[in-house]
C-alpha positions as CSV (number, residue, x, y, z in Angstrom):
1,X,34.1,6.8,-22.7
2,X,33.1,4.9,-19.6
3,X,31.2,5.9,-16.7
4,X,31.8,7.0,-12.9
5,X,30.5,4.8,-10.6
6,X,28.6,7.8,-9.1
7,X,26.9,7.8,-12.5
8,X,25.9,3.7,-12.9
9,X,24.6,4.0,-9.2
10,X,22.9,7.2,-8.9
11,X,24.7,7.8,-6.0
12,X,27.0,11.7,-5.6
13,X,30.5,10.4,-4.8
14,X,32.0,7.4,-6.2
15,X,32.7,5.3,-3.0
16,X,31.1,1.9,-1.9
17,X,31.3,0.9,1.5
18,X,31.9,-2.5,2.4
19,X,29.4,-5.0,3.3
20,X,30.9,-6.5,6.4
21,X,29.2,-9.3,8.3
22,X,28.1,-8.5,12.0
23,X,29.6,-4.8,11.2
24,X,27.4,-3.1,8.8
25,X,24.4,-3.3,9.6
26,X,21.5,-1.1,8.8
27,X,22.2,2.2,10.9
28,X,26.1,2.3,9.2
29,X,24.8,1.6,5.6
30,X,21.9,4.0,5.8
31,X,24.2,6.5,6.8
32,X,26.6,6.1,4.3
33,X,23.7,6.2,1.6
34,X,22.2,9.4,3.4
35,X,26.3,11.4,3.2
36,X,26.0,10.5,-1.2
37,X,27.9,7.3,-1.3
38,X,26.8,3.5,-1.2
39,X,26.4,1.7,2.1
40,X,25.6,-1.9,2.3
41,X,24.7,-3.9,4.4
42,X,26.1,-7.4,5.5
43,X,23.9,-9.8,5.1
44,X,26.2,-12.8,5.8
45,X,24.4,-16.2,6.3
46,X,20.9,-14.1,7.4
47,X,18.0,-15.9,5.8
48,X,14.1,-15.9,6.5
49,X,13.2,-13.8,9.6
50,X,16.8,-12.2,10.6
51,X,17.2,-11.1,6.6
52,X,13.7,-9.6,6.7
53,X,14.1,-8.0,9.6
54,X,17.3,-6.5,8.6
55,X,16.2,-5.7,5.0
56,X,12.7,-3.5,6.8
57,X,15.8,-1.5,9.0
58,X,17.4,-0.5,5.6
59,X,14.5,0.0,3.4
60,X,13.4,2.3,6.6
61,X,16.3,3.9,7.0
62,X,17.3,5.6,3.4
63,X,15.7,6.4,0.4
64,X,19.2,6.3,-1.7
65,X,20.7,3.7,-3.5
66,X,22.1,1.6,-1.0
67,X,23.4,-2.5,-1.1
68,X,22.8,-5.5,0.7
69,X,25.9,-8.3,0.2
70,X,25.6,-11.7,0.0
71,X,28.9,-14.1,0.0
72,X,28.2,-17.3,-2.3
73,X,30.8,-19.4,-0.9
74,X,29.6,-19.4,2.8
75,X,25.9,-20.5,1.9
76,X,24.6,-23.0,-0.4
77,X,23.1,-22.8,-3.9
78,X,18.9,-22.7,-2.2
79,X,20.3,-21.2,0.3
80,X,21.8,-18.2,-1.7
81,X,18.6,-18.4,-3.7
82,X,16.4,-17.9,-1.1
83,X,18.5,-14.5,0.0
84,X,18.5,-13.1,-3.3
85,X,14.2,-14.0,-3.7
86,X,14.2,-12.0,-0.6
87,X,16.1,-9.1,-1.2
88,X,14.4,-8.9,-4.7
89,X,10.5,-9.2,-3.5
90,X,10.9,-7.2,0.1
91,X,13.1,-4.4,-1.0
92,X,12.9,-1.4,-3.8
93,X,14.5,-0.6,-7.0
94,X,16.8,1.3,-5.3
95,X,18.7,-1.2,-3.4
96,X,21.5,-3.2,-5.1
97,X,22.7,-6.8,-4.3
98,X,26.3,-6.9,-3.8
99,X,28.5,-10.3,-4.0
100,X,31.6,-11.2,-2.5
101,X,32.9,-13.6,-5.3
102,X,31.7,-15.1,-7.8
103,X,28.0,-17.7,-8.2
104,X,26.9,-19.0,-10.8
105,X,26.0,-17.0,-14.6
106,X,22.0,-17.7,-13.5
107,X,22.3,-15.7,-10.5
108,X,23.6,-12.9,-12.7
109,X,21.0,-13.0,-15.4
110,X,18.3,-13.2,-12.3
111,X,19.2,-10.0,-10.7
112,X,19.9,-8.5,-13.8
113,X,16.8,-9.6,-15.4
114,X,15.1,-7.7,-12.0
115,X,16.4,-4.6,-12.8
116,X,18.9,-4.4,-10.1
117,X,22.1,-2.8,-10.2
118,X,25.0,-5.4,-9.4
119,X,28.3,-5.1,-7.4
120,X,30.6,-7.7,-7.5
121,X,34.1,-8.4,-5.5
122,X,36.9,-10.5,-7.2
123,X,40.6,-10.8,-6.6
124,X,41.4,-11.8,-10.0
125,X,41.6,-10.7,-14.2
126,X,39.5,-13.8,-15.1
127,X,37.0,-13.4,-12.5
128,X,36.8,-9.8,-13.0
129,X,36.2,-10.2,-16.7
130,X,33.5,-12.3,-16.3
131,X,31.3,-10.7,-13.7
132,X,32.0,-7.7,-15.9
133,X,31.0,-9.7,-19.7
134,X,27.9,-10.3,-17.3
135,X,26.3,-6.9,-16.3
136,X,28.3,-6.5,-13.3
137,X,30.0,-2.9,-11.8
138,X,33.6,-5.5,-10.8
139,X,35.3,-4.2,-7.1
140,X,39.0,-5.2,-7.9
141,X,40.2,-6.7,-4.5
142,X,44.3,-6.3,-3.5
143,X,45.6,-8.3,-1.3
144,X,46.1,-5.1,0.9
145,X,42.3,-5.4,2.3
146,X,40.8,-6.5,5.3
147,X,39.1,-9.5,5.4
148,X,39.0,-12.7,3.5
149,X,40.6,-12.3,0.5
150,X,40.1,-13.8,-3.2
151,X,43.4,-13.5,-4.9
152,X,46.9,-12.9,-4.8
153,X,47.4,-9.0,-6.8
154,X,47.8,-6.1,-5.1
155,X,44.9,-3.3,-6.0
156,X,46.5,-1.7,-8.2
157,X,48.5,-4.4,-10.1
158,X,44.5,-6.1,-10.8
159,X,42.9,-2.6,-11.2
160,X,45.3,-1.6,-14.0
161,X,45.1,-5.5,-15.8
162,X,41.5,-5.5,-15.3
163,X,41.5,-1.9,-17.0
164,X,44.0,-3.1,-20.0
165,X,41.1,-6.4,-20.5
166,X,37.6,-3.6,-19.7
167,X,38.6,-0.4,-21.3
168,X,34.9,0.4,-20.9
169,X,33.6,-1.2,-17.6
170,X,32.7,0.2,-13.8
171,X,35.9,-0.8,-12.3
172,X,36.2,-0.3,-8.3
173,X,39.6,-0.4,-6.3
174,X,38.8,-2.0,-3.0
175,X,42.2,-2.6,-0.4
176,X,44.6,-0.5,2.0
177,X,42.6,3.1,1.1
178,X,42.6,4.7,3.9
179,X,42.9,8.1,3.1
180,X,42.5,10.8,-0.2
181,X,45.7,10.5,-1.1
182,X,45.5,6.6,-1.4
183,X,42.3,7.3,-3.2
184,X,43.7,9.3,-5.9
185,X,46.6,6.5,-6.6
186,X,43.9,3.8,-7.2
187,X,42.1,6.6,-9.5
188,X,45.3,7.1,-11.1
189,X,45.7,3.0,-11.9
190,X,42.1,3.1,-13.7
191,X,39.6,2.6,-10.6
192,X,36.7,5.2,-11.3
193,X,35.6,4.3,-7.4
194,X,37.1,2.9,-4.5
195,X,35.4,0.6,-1.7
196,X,36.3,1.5,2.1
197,X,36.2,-1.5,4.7
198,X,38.8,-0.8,7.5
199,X,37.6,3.1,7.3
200,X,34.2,2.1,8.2
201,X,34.6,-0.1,10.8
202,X,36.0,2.6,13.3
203,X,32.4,4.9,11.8
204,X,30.3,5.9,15.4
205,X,27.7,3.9,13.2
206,X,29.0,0.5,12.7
207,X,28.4,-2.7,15.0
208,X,32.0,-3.3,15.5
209,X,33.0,-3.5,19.3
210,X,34.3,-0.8,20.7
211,X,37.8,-3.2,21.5
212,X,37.5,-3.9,18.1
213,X,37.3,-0.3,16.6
214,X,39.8,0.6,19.0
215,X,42.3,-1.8,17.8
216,X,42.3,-0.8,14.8
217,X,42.4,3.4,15.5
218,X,45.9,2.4,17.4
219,X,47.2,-0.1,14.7
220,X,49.8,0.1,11.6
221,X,50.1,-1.8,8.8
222,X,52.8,-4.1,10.8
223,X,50.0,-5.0,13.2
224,X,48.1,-7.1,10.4
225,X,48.5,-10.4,9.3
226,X,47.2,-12.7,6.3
227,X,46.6,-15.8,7.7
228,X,43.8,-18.9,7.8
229,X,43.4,-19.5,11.3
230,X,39.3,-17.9,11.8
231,X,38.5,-20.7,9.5
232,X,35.4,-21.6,11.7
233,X,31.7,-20.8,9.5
234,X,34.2,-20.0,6.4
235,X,37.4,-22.4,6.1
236,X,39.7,-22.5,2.8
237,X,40.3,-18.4,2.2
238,X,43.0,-16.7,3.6
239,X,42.3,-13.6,5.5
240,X,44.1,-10.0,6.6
241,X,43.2,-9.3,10.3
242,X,45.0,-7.9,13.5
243,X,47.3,-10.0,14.6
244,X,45.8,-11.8,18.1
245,X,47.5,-14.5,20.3
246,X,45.3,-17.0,18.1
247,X,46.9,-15.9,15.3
248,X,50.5,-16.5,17.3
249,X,49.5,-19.8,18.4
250,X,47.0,-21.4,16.2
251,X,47.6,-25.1,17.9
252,X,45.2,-23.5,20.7
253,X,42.3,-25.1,21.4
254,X,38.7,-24.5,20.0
255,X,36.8,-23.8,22.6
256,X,34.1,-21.5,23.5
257,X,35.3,-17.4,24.4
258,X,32.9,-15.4,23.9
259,X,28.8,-15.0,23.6
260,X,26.9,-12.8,20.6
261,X,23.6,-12.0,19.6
262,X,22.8,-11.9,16.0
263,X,19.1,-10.5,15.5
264,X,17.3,-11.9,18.6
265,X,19.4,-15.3,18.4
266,X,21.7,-16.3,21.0
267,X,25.2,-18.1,19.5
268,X,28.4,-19.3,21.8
269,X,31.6,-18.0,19.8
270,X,34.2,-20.3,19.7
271,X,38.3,-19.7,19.2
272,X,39.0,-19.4,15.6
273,X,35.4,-18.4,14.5
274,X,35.0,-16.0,11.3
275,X,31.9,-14.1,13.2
276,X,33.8,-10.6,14.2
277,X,32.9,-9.5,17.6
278,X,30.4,-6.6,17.3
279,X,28.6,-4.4,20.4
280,X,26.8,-7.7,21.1
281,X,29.3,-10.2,21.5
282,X,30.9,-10.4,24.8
283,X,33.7,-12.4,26.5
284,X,38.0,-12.6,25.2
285,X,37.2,-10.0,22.3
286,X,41.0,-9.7,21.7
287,X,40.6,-13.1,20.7
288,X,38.6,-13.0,18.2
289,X,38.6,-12.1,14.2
290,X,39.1,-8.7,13.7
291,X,39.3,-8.0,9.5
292,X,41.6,-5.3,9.4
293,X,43.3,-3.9,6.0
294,X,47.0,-1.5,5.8
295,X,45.0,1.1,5.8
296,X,44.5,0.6,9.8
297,X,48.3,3.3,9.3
298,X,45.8,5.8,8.0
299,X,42.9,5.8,10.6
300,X,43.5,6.9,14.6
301,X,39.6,8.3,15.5
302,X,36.2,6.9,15.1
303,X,34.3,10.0,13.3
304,X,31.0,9.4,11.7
305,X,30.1,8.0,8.6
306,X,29.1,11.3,7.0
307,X,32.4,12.2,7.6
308,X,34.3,9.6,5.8
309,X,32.5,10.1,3.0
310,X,33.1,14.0,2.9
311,X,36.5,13.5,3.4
312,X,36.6,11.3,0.1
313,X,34.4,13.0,-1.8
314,X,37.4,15.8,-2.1
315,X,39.4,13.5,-4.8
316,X,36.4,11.3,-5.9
317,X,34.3,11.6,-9.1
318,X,30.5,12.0,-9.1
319,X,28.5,11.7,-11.7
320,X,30.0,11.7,-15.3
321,X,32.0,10.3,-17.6
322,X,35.7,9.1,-18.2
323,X,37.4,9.6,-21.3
324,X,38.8,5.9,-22.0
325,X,42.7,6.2,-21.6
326,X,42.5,9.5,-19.5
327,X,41.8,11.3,-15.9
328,X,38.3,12.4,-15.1
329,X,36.4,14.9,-17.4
């Protein structure tokens, strides 16, 4: 028997929304924790002030589990650190640290040791069995999501290895779900949740810019690319975005397009940044990296959050168990 991920979090329906930089901030992830699932917020390269102030929005804004992400592999080891001290001694018990990929086995046995639920995103068997081995609830990644992107499987090839190696782990299918149906087929490969990135982006809660959301309500799956060209603030992982002119014609050159604001601070954006343009970046905003996953095909309005999580929560398990081997119970 294994449990639902409603069960291991607390949390009604068994969906996780994703932790996007710049997008998910504290109204979008409180939301999504008010409607019964798990928001999260991004919290990117935030440390010191800008974290705080972003963690007092959150803790402020739900009283549900709910997540903050943190991506190893775009801050250093103190720097890491120094996030996770911070989420640990300014938040509650009831908020979960999320990774995107893999740090080290300490980092694991530190949150773990705190009593905090952990989430963590891979893209492949061996990563997945490890963060698993180590307390975590794994996301299994396809290569069908938006965003940067850790391995080469689609989300249901890695859900269904991942299941054959786990027979008794939280396993979540994160990549190209944008609607029930698609849901149910990553259910049906051995998920018992799914994560939503693409679906939340469009929300009336999240930071995205309104070119940005958009974009993607008017785009199919042919509109997407994997490519490696927004490598500035994370260089070396492909990514699944929109295709743009800079994505046509990455010999451009890298200089400045845009303006943003990231809590209080001022930053120039530059051509081939990885920062996504939210509702406080200005300037060529068609230029820019916008992380954007097949199921763009699936999506054409921008409804609340409440109500992408209502329309899930249709096929999706709560709280309960799974008999090992078999559909829900």
């Amino acid at each position: 028997m294994r449990s639902t991920l409603a069960a291991v979090l607390g949390i009604d329906v068994s969906l996780l929304q994703s932790g996007m930089g710049g997008v998910a901030g504290a109204e979008l992830a409180c939301a999504v924790s008010n409607a019964g699932a798990a928001g999260c917020v991004g919290g990117y390269k935030l440390v010191g002030d800008a974290l705080s102030a972003m963690l007092a929005r959150l803790i402020a804004g739900t009283d549900r589990p709910v997540g903050v992400n943190l991506i190893p592999e775009v801050v250093g080891p103190d720097e890491l650190d120094q996030q996770v001290t911070q989420v640990l001694d300014e938040t509650p018990q009831h908020v979960h640290l999320s990774l995107f990929g893999m740090p080290g086995d300490a980092v694991f046995d530190r949150i773990t040791a705190a009593g905090r639920h952990l989430v963590v995103q891979v893209g492949t068997v061996e990563d997945g069995v490890r963060a698993a081995g180590l307390g975590a609830v794994v996301v299994a990644q396809g290569i069908e999501a938006g965003g940067h992107l850790l391995g080469e499987s689609t989300r249901d090839e890695l859900v269904t290895a991942l299941r054959e190696k786990l027979p008794a782990a939280c396993i979540v299918a994160a990549g190209g779900i944008g609607s029930p149906g698609e849901a149910g087929r990553a259910l049906a490969a051995g998920a018992d949740g799914v994560l939503l990135g693409t679906a939340f982006v469009v929300a009336r809660e999240s930071r995205a810019h309104p070119y940005f959301k958009g974009a993607v309500t008017a785009a199919g799956e042919a509109d997407t690319v994997i490519s490696d060209v927004y490598e500035i603030g994370w260089p070396g992982r492909r990514h699944r975005v929109l295709e743009t002119a800079v994505t046509r014609d990455p010999d451009q050159a890298k200089n400045f397009i845009g303006r943003t604001v990231v809590e209080g601070r001022k930053f120039l954006v530059p051509r081939f940044s990885a920062a996504v343009p939210t509702d406080a970046t200005s300037g060529r905003i068609e230029e820019m990296a916008m992380y954007c996953g097949l199921s763009c095909g699936a999506i054409s309005d921008e409804p609340p959050a409440a109500s992408i999580v209502a329309e899930f929560a249709r096929v999706l398990p709560g709280s309960g168990v799974v008999e090992t081997g078999k559909g829900q119970r």
